[in-house]
N, C-alpha and C positions, 0 to 999 in steps of 0.2 A: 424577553425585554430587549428593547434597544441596545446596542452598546454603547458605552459613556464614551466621550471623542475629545480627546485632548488635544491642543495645538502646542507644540511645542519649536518657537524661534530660536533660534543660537545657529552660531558659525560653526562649532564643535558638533554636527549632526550626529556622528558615529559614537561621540562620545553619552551625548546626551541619550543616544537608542541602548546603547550597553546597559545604563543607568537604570531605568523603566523595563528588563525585561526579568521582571521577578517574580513570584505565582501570585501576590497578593496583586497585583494589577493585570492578573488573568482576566480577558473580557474585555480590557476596555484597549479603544482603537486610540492608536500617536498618528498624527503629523507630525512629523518633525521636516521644517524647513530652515535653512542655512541664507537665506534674505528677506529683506524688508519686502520685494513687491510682490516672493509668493505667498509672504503670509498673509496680505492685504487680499491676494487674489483669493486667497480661502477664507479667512473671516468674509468674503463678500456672499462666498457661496454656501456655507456649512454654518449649519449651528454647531458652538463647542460647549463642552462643559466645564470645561477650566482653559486656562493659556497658561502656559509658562515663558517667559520672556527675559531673554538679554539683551541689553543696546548692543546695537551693531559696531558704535564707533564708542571713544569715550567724548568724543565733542557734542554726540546729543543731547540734548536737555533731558535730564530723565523724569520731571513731572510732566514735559508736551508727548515726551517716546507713549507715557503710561496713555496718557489724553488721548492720543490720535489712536490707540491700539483701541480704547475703551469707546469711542467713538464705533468704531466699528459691529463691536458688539457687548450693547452698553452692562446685559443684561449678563455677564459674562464674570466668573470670577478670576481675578488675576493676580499670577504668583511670580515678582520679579526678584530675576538674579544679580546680586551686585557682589562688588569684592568689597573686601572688608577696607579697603583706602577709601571708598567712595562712605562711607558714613554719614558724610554731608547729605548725600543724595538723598536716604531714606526716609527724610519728611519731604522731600520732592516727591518721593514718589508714593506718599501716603494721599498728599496734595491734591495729584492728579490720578488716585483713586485705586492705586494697587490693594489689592484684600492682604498681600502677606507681601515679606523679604525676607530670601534668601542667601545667604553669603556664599560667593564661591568656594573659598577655602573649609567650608563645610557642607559640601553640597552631594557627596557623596552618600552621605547619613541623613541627610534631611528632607531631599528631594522625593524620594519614595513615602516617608510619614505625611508627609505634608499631600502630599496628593491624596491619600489613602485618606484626609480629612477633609477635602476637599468635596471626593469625589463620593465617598461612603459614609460618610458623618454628619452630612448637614452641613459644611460648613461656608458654604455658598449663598447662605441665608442670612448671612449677617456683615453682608456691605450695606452702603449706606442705600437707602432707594427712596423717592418720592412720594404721595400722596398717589401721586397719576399711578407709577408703575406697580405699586399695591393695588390699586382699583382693577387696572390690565391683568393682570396676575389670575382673578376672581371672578374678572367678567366669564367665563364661561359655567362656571358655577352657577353665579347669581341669573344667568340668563335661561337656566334648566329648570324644568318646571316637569319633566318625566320623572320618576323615579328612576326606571333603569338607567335613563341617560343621563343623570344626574350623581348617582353610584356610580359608576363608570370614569365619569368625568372627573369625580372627587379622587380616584386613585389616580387618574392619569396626573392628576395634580399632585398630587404626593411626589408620586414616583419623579415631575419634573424639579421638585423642590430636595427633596434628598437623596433622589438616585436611587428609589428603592427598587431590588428587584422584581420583588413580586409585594400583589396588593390582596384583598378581601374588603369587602365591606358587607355584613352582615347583622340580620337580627334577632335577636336572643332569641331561644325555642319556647315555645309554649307549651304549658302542661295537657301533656296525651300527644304530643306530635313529635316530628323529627327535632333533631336536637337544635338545629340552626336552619331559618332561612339566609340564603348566601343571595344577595344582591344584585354583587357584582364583584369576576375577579379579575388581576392581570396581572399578565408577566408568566403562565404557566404553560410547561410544555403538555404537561399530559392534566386534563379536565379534569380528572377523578382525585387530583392533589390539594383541591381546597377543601374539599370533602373530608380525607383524612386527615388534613392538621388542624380542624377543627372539630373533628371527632377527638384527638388526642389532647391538645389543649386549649379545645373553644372556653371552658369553664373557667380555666384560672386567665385567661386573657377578658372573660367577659367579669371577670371580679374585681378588677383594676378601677383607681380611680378614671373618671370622665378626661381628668388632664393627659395628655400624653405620658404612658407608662412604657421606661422600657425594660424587656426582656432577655436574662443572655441562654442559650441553650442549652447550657449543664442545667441550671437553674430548673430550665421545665423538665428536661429528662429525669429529676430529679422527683419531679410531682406527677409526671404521664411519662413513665420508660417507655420505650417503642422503639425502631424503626427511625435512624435521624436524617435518612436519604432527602425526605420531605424537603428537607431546610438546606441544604447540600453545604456552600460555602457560605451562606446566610446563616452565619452566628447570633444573629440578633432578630426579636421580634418587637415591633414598635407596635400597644396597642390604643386607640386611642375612641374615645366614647361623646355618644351625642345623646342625650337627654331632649327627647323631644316632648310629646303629649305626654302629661301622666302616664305612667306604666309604657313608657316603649321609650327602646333606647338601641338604638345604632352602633355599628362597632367600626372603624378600623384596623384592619392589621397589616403593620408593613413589614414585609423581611428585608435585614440591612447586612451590609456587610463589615458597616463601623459601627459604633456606637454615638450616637448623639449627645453630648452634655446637656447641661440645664441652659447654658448660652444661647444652642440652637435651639430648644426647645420653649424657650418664651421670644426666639425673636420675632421682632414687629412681625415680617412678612405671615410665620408661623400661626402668630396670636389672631392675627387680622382674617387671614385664611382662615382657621377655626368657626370665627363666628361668625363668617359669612359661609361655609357651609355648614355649621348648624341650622341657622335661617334657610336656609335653601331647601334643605331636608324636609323643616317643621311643615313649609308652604307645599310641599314636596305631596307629603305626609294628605294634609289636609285637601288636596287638590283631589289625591286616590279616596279618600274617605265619603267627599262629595262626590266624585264619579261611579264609587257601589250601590250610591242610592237607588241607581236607576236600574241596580242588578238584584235587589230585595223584594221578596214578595209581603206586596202589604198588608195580607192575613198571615200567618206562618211566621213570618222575619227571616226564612230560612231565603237560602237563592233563588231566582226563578230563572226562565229558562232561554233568556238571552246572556245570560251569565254560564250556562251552562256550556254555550256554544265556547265562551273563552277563553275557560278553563280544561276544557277537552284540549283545544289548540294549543293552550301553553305545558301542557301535560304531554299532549304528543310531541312537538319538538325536544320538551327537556328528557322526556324516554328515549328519541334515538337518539340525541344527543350522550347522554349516559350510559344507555344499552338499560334502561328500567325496563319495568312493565308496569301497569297499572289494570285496573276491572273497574269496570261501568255496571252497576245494578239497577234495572230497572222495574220498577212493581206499582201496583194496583190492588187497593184497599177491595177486597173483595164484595160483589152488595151493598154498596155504599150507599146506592139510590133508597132502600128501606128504611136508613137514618134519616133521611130527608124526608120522607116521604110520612115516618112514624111520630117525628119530630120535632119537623122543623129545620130551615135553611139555619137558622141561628144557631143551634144546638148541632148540626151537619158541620156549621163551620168551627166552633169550639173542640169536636173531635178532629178536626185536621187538623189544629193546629199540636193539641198534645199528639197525636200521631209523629209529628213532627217533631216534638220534644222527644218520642222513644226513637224515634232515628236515631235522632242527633247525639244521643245519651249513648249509641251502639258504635260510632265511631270515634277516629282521632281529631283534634284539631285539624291536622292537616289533609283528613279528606273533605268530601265539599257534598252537602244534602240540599239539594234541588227541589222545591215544588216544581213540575214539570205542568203542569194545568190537571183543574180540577183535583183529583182524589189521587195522580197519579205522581210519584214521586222519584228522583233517580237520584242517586250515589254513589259519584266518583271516590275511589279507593288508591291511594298512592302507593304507588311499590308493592301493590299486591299480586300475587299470580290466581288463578282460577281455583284453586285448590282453599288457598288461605278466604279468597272471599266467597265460597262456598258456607265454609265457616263464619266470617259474618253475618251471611244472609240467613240464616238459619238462628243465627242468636235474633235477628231483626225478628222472624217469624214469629217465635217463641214470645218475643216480649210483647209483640204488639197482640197475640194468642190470648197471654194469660194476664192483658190489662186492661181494669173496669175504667170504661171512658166517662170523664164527666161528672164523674164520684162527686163535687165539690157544687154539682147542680141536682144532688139529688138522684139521681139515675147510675145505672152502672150499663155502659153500649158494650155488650161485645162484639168486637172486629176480626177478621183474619186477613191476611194480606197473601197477597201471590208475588214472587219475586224471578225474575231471569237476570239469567249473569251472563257476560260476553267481559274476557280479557283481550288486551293489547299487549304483546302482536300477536296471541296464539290462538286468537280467533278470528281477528282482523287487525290490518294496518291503516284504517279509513275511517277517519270520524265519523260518517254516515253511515258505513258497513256497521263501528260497532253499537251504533244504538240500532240500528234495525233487526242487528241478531240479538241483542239482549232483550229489544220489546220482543222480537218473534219466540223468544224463548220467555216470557210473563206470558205469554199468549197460550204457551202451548200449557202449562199450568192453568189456566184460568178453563180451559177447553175441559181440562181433566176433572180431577178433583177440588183444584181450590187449595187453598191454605199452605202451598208447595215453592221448594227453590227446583228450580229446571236451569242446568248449564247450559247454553248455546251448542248447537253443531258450525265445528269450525271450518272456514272457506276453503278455498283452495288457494294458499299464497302465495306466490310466488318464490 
């Protein structure tokens, strides 16, 4: 993640850098400038996430000091130091728009809390803001219409509303598949970390209500012990849910390093944010659901085989991305032209389609069963190696072996199927290499006997 960048004015520079150099504000970067026109020359060039500020003289006005600072960076939270004689001043400086006040004579004690709430808590969300800079705020939400870039988008948004370290946005697992699809993450040094704290507590983070739920770390090691490196100085998990279409719902999760109260967690900017990216998601949502249509085959309902092309591609980046592997099965209803031929293209295509059904009944959720044209069918396998889908393809064989097609038309067809396997990377690195050795290996079954799984002979890879 970013580091969080504080500006911090006063005359006292040395004093104030002693002040802020404590483990709980490990990470995050000071300015600290000792006059008025360098700190003007840095609000001009740097976004900050907080200022801390004292008048230079006591003849400034201190609602115009707060104005013209606030001016600069409107969107900015700011925490001014006064002494406790100046009391007057603190509706001055409420006036012209300070989030907090400081007293010198207790700034020793206060200075470090107060940032730590600032900076790790939300608490930067709850000055006063406009109509316009709530819309600004959203516009990049409301303007996504990708799903990835839309996930993506939504934790950067987080992350710029309460500084959270790291994000997740994720969708609950379906029955027979991996446990979470993950979205989108950020803020992670090593990839393979949203994986396991979602394998450890995706279940009680996805049981929470839809409103922003928060989480402290004892808490969950308490219900998933494990391993707490995951979360390192993020003691806290922020998780938060979107209800979209019947049955599908969205997650957030954000690691924090303060806790949030109920203040920040219904403030406007907060609340507003929410349901403009729940709206976002739905259309989101809806926009991918009409875009599959044109990856459905219209007998079968299973994929067909320009869907086939996309899902190989994002299977192979996300394999070396992660160091997975996957297998491509490819096969061919053996003699299939006899059904036609005995029966009828009508009754030819009723048996494809339950064909289709025992695939689909052979795998998980999250592998993907292809009509590939005509009789021939192929099945990407996620996270499998050659061995394990060896073993699928052989339960595929079996079932399709010993099942009367078309029972409910009177008839009973029997079918046998031929199947080649070819895994990534250990038979190829090339989405054209691997279907060409998985069909050359259906091929070399079909030449033989029939009714056979045949592994791929694997390339020479580099």
């Amino acid at each position: 993640m970013t580091a969080q960048r504080v500006l911090i004015l006063a005359s006292d520079a040395k004093r104030m850098e002693e002040m802020v150099q404590v483990p709980s504000l490990k990470g995050v970067h000071f300015s600290i400038l000792s006059d008025w026109k360098s700190g003007v020359d840095a609000l001009r060039k740097e976004n900050f996430s907080s200022i801390v500020a004292r008048k230079f003289s006591k003849e400034q006005g201190t609602e115009a000091y707060v104005a013209d600072l606030l001016a600069l960076a409107s969107k900015t939270s700011m925490i001014l130091i006064l002494g406790e004689t100046e009391g007057p001043s603190v509706r001055e400086a409420l006036q012209g728009g300070a989030s907090e006040i400081l007293f010198e004579e207790s700034l020793a004690n206060t200075l470090v809390p107060c940032l730590e709430k600032y900076l790790f808590s939300g608490y930067g969300l709850l000055r006063r803001m406009s109509l316009e800079e709530l819309f600004d705020f959203c516009i990049p939400v409301i303007t996504s219409t990708d799903m990835g870039l839309l996930a993506t988008t939504i934790l950067e948004k987080f992350r710029e509303a309460l500084g959270a370290s790291f994000g997740i946005l994720f969708r609950g697992g379906q029955k027979g598949g991996g446990p979470y699809a993950i979205l989108a993450s950020l803020g992670f040094a090593d990839e393979s970390l949203p994986v396991s704290l979602l394998r450890r507590f995706g279940e009680i983070l996805a049981a929470a209500n839809p409103a922003p739920t928060v989480f402290h770390a004892d808490t969950l090691e308490a219900s998933a012990p494990g391993n707490t490196n995951v979360l390192s100085e993020n003691r806290i998990l922020l998780s938060v849910g979107y209800d979209l279409n019947p049955g599908s719902r969205v997650y957030a999760v954000l690691g924090l390093r303060g806790t949030p109260d109920a203040e920040v967690l219904n403030s406007p900017l907060l609340n507003f944010f929410q349901r403009q990216a729940r709206l976002a998601l739905i259309n989101a949502e809806r926009g991918a659901e009409a875009q599959s249509l044109i990856y459905i085959d219209d007998l079968t309902k299973l994929y067909n085989g320009r869907y086939l092309n996309v899902v190989l591609d994002r299977e192979m980046k996300r394999s070396e991305r992660y160091r997975n592997f996957f297998s491509v099965l490819f096969m061919d209803l053996d003699f299939f032209k006899r059904v036609n031929d005995a029966h009828g293209h009508l009754i030819g295509s009723r048996v494809l389609v339950e064909v289709g059904a025992v695939l689909r009944a052979c795998v998980r959720d999250s592998d993907t069963v292809v009509r590939y044209g005509g009789d021939e069918f192929v099945v990407l396998l996620v996270e499998t190696n050659a061995d394990e889908a060896m073993i699928v393809a052989e339960r595929m064989r079996k079932m399709v072996e010993a099942e009367p097609f078309v029972k409910v038309m009177g008839l009973e067809v029997r079918l046998t199927i031929s199947i080649g396997i070819a895994a990534f990377p250990e038979h190829a690195t090339t989405k054209q290499a691997l279907l060409n050795l998985a069909d050359q290996a259906m091929y070399r079954g079909k030449e033989s006997t029939r009714n056979v799984v045949y592994l791929a002979h694997a390339q020479n890879i580099p």
